[in-house]
C-alpha positions as CSV (number, residue, x, y, z in Angstrom):
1,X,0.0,0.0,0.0
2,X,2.9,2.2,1.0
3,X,4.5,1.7,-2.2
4,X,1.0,2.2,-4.3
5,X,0.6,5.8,-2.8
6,X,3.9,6.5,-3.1
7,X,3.8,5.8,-7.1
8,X,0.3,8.2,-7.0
9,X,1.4,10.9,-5.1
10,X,5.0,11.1,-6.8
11,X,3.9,13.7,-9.4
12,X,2.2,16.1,-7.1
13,X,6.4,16.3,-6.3
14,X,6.9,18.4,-9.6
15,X,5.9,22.3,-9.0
16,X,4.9,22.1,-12.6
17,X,2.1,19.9,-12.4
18,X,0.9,20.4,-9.0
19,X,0.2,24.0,-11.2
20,X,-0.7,22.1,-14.4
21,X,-3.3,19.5,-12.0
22,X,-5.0,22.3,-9.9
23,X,-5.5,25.0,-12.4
24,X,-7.2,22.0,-14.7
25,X,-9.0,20.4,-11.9
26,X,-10.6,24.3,-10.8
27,X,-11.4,24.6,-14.9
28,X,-13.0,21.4,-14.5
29,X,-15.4,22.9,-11.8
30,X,-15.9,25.4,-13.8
31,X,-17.3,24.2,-16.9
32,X,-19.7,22.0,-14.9
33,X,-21.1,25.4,-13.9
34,X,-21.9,26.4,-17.6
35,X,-23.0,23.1,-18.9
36,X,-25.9,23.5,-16.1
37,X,-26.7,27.3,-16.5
38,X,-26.4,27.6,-20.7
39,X,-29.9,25.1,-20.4
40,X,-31.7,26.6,-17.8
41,X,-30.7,30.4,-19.3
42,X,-32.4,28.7,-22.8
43,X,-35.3,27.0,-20.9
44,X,-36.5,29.6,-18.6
45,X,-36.2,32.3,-20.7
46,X,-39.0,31.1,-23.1
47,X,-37.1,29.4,-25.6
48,X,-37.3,26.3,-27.2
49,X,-35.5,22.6,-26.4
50,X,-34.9,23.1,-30.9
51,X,-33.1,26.4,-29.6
52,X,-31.0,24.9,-27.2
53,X,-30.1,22.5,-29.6
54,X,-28.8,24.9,-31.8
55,X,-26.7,26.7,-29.5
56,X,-25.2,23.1,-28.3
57,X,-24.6,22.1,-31.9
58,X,-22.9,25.8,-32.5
59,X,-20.6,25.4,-29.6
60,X,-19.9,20.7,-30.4
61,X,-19.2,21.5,-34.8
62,X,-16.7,24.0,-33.9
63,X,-15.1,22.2,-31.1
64,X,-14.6,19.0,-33.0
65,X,-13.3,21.2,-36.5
66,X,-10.4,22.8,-34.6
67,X,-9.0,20.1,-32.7
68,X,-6.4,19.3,-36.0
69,X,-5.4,22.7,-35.7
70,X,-5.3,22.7,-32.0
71,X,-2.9,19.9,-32.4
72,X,-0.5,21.2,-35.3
73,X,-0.2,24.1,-33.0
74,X,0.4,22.2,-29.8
75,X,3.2,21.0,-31.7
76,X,4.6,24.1,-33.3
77,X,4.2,26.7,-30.5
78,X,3.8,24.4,-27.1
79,X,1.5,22.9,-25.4
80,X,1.2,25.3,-22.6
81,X,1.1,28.6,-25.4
82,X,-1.9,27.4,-26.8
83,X,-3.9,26.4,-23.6
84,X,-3.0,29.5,-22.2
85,X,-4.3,31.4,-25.3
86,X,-7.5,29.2,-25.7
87,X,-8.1,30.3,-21.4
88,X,-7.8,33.9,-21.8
89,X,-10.0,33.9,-24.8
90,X,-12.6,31.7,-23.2
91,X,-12.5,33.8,-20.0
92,X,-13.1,37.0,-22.0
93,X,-16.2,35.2,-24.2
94,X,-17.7,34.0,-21.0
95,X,-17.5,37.3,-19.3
96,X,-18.9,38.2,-22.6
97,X,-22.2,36.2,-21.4
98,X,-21.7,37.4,-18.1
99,X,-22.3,40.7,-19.3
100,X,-25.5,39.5,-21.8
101,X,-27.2,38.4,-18.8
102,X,-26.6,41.3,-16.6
103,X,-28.3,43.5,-19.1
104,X,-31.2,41.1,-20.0
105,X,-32.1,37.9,-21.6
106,X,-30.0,37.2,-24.1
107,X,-31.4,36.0,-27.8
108,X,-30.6,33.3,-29.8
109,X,-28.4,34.7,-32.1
110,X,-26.0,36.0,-29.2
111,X,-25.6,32.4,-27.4
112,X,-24.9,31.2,-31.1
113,X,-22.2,33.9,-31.5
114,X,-21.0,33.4,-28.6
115,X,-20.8,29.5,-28.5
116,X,-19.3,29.4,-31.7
117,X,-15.5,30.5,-30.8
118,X,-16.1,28.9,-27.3
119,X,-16.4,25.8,-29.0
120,X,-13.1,26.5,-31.1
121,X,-11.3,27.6,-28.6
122,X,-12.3,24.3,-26.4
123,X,-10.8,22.0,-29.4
124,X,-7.7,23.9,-29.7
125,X,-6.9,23.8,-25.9
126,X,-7.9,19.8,-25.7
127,X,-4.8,18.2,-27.7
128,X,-2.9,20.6,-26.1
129,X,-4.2,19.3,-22.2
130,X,-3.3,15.9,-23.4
131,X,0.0,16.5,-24.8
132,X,0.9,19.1,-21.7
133,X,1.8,15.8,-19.2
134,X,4.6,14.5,-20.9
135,X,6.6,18.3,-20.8
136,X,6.3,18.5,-17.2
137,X,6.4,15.1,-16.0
138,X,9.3,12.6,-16.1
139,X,8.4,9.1,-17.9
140,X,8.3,7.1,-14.6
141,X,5.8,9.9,-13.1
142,X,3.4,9.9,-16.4
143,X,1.2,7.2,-15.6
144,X,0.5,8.3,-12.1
145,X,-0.1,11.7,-13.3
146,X,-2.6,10.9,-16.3
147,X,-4.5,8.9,-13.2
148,X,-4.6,12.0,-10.8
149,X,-5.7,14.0,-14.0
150,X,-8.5,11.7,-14.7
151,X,-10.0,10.6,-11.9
152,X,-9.7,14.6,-10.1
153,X,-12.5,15.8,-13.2
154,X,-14.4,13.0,-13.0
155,X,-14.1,14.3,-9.0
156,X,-15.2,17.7,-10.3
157,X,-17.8,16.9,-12.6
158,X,-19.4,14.8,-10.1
159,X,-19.5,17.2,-7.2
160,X,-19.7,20.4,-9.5
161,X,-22.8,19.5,-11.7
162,X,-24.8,19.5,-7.9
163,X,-23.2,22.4,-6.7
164,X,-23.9,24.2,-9.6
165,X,-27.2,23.3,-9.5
166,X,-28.0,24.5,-6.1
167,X,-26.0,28.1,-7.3
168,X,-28.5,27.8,-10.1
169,X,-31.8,27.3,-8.3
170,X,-31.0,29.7,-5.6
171,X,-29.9,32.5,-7.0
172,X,-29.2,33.1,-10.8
173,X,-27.4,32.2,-13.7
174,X,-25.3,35.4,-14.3
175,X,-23.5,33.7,-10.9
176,X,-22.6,30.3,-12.6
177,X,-21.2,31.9,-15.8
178,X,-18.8,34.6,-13.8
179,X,-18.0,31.7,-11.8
180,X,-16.8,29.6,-14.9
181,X,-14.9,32.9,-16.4
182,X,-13.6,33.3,-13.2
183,X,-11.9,29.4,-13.2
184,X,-10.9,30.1,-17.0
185,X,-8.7,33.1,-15.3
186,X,-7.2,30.6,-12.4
187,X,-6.5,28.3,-15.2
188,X,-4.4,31.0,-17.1
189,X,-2.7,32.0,-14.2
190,X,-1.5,28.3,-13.2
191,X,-0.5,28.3,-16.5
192,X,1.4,31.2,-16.8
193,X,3.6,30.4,-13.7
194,X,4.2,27.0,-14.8
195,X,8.3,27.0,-16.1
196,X,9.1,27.7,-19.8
197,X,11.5,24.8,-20.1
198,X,10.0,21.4,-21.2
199,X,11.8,18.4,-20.0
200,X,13.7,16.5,-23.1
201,X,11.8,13.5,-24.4
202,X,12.2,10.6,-22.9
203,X,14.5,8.3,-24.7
204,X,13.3,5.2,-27.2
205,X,14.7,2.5,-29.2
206,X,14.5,3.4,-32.6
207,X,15.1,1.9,-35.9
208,X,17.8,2.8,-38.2
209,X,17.6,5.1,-40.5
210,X,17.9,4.0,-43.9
211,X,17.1,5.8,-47.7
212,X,14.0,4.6,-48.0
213,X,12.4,4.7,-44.6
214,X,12.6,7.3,-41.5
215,X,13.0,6.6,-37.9
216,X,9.2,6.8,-35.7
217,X,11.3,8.9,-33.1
218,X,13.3,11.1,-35.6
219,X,12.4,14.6,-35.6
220,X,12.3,13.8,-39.6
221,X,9.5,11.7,-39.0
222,X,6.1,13.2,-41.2
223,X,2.8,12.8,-39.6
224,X,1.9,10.8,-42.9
225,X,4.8,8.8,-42.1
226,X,4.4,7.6,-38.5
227,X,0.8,7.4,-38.9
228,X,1.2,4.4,-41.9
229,X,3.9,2.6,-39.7
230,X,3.1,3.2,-35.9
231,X,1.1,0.1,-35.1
232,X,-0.1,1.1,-31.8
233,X,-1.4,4.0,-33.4
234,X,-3.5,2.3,-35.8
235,X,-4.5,-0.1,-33.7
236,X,-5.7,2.8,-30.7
237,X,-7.2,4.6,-34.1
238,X,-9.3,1.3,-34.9
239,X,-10.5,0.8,-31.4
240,X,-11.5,4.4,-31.0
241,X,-13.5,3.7,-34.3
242,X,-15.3,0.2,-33.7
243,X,-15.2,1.2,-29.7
244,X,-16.7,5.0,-29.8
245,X,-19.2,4.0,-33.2
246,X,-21.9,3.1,-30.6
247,X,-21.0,4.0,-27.4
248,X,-22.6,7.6,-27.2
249,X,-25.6,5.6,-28.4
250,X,-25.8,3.1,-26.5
251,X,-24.8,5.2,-23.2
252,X,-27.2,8.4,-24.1
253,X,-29.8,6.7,-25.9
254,X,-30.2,2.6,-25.3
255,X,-29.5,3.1,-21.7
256,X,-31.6,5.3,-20.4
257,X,-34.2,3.5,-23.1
258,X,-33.6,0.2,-21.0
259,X,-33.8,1.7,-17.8
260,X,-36.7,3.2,-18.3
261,X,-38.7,0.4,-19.7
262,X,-37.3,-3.0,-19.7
263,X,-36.0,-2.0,-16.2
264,X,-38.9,0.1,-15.1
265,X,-36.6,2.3,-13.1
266,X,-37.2,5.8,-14.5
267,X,-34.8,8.7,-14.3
268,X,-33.6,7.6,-11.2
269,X,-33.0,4.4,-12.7
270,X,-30.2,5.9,-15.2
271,X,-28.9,8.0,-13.2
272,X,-27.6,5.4,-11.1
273,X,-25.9,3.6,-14.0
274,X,-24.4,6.9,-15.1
275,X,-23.3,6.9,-11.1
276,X,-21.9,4.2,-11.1
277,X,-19.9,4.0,-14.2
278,X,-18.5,7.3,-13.0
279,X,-17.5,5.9,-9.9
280,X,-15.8,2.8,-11.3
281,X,-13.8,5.8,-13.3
282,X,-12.4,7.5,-10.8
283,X,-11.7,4.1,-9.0
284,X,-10.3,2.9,-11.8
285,X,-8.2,5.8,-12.7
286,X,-6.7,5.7,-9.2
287,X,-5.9,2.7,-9.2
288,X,-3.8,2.5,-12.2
289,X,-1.7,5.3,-10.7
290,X,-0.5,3.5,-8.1
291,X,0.1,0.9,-10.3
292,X,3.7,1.7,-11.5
293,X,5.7,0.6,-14.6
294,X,4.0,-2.9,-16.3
295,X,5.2,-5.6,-18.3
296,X,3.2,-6.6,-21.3
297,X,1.4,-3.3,-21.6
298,X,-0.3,-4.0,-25.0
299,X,-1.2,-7.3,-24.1
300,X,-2.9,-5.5,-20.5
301,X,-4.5,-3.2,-22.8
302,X,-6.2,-5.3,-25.1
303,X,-7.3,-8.2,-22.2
304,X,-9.4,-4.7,-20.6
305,X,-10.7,-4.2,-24.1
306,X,-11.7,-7.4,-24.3
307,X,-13.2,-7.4,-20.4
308,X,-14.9,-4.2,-21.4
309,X,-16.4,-5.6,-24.2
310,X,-18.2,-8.9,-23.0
311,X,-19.6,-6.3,-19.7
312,X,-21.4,-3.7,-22.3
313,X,-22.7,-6.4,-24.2
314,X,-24.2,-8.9,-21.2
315,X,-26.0,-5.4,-19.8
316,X,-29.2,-5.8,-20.6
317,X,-29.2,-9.6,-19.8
318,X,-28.0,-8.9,-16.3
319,X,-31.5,-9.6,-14.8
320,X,-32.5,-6.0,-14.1
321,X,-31.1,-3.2,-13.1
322,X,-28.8,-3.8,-9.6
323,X,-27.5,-7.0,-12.4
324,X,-27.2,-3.8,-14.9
325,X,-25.7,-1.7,-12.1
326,X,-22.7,-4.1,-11.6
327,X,-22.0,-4.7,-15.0
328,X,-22.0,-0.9,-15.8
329,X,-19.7,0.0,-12.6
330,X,-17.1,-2.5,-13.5
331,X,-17.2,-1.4,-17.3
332,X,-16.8,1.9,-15.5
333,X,-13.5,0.3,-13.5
334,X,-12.2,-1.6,-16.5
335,X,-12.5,2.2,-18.5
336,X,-10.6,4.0,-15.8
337,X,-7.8,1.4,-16.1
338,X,-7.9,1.1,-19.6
339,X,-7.9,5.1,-20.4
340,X,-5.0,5.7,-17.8
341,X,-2.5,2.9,-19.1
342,X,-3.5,3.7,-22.8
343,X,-3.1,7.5,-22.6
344,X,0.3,7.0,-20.9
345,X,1.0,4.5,-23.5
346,X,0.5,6.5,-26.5
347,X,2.3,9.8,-24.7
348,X,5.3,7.8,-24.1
349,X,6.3,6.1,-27.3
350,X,4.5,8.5,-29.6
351,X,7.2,11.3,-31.1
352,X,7.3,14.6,-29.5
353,X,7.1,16.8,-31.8
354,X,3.8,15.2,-33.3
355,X,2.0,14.0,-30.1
356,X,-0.5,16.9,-30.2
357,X,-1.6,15.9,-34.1
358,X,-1.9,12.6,-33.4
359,X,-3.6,13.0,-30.2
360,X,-5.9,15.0,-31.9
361,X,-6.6,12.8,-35.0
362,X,-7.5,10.2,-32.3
363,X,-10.1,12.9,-30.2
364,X,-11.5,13.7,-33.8
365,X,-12.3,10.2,-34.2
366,X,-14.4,10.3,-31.3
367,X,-16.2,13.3,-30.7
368,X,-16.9,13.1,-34.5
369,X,-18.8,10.3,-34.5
370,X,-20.8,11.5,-31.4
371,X,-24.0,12.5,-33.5
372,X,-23.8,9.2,-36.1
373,X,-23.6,7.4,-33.2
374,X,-26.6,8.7,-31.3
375,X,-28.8,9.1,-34.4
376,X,-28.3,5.2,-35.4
377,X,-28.4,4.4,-31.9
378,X,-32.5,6.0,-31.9
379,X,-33.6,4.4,-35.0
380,X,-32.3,1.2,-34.0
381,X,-33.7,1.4,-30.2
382,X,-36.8,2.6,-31.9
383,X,-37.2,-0.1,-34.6
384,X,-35.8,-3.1,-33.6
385,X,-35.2,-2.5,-29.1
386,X,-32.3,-0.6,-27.0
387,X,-31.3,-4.6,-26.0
388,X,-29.4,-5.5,-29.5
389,X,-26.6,-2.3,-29.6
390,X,-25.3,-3.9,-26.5
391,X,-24.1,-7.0,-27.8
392,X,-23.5,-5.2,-31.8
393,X,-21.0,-2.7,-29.6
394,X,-19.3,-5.2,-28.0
395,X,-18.6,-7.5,-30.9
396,X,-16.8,-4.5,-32.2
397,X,-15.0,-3.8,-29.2
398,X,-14.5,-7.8,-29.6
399,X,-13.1,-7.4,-33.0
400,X,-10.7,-4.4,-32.8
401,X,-9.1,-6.1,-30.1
402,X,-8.5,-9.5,-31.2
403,X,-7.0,-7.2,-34.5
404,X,-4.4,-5.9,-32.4
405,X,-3.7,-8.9,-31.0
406,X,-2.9,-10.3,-34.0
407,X,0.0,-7.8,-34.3
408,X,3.3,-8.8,-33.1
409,X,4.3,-5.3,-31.9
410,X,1.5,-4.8,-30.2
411,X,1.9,-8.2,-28.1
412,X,5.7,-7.2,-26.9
413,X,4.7,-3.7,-25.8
């Protein structure tokens, strides 16, 4: 036990990231605070549920079209630049609403404008996040740190969404959004104190270079180039595909289906799934932390694929919903792990100077497929029964998996 705090704790050791993990975890807080007043300031000021929509789907399209370009520059000017750019432009557009909202209710048009380069701005700074780790954190630390990372904003969003729901019944929403300008500001201020000297790349075997071929870990290296060789990549890339294709759909849409009438447990019903599988997050985030340096990492990583798989698709055979529960908590444990090891994984052997674009191609692979993925998911719940994406998504879980372990690199990770 000694030993497994000891691994957790060691980043909180580096003055960077102590900066890096409290500014994020206070942003965190944050944007739990707008993600519950932008809905009630739509709702209760006599517009539509079509009119929140829009404003969502003007903040999500931008979001998800700049996070290439969030990478390339993550790359080219530093991690820490951009996020500290993309913060002092979100703080000023959410005082911006601040100041809307003060002076009346605001229309449509002005969420919309407003949305719009909040959403850009939120996929420039998210490759950067990701890539921000490995320039303060030595290799032995990483792990730990992506844990402490991970499981502190599932912390946040779970203890922020109530709190900002009590700020927001109680008193107003002009509170919540000067509350989440006011976090963007802490953020920029962690950043800007952090040191301007990344730590050198960790060192990796490489191959030799020859005329035909370039090293993965030579700064020659072309992001066309390491993406058609890197086999961990493509393999991560496939499983983010076959994984992610139905998982907003069968989380947001065949869930809450099957709770609420296979299961008969209403609302409450789904929000204790959604509990739970938040809770086996942060537990599962933890305890990867502690977990140290691993032998047979790819072949860890694709057993909790497989594990992951086999619990989504036995859910709704689980015979009703404390079955459901248990299934959906330790899918929730086995995601924590899984994310942890696999983010550390990718930071580590990936080359430096492209880890932000190919973080990002990865984060457009899944936030892009977000509205396929709930749209098939409500024709098929609708048609044919929430039961059947279950197994469908876990076969190709199943199948990406059992690819990658067909691959010899993968194997002696």
């Amino acid at each position: 036990m000694r030993k497994f705090l000891l691994n957790m704790l060691a980043p909180l050791r580096v003055r960077d990231f102590r900066l890096l993990f409290s500014g994020q975890m206070i942003s965190t807080l944050g944007d739990t605070f707008y993600a519950v007043a932008l809905p009630w300031l739509i709702l209760s000021g006599g517009h539509s549920a079509q009119d929140l929509g829009l404003v969502l789907a003007c903040y999500g399209v931008p979001r998800v079209g700049t996070l290439l370009v969030g990478g390339a520059l993550s790359d080219r000017m530093g991690p820490r630049r951009v996020m500290l750019l993309s913060d002092c432009a979100r703080a000023l557009l959410t005082g911006l609403l601040v100041v809307l909202t003060l002076s009346g209710s605001p229309v449509v048009w002005q969420l919309c404008a407003i949305a719009v380069p909040l959403g850009g701005c939120a996929g420039l700074f998210l490759p950067a996040y990701y890539a921000m780790s490995p320039e303060v954190l030595p290799g032995e630390a990483l792990q730990a740190g992506n844990a402490l990372n991970s499981s502190t904003i599932q912390l946040a969003i779970f203890l922020g969404s109530g709190l900002a729901g009590i700020v927001v019944a109680r008193f107003n929403t002009t509170i919540a959004f000067a509350f989440d300008a006011l976090t963007f500001v802490v953020s920029a201020v962690t950043l800007a104190n952090m040191q301007r000297q990344p730590l050198p790349a960790a060192s990796a075997e490489t191959t030799r270079e020859t005329d035909e071929h370039v090293s993965l870990h030579s700064t020659e290296a072309t992001l066309w180039q390491v993406v058609r060789s890197w086999r961990l990549f493509q393999v991560a890339f496939l499983v983010v595909i076959f994984g992610n294709f139905l998982f907003y759909g069968m989380f947001e849409v065949a869930l809450p289906t099957l709770a609420r009438n296979q299961f008969a447990a209403g609302a409450g019903g789904y929000g204790l799934l959604l509990a739970v599988f938040g809770a086996g997050s942060l537990l599962g985030g933890l305890i990867a932390g502690g977990l140290g340096d691993l032998p047979r990492r790819g072949i860890l990583l694709l057993a909790l694929i497989i594990t992951l798989a086999f619990l989504y698709a036995f859910v709704p055979f689980a015979g009703g919903l404390p079955g459901a529960a248990l299934l959906v908590g330790c899918a929730g444990l086995t995601n924590g792990i899984l994310t942890v090891l696999a983010f550390t994984l990718l930071q580590q052997q990936a080359p430096r100077h492209l880890l932000g674009r190919l973080l990002a191609i990865l984060m457009v692979a899944t936030l892009g497929l977000y509205p396929f993925s709930v749209a098939l998911a409500g024709i098929i719940s609708t048609h044919v029964g929430p039961q059947v994406l279950f197994p469908i998504s876990g076969a190709m879980m199943l199948g990406a998996a059992l690819f990658g372990w067909s691959q010899r690199e993968i194997r002696e990770l």
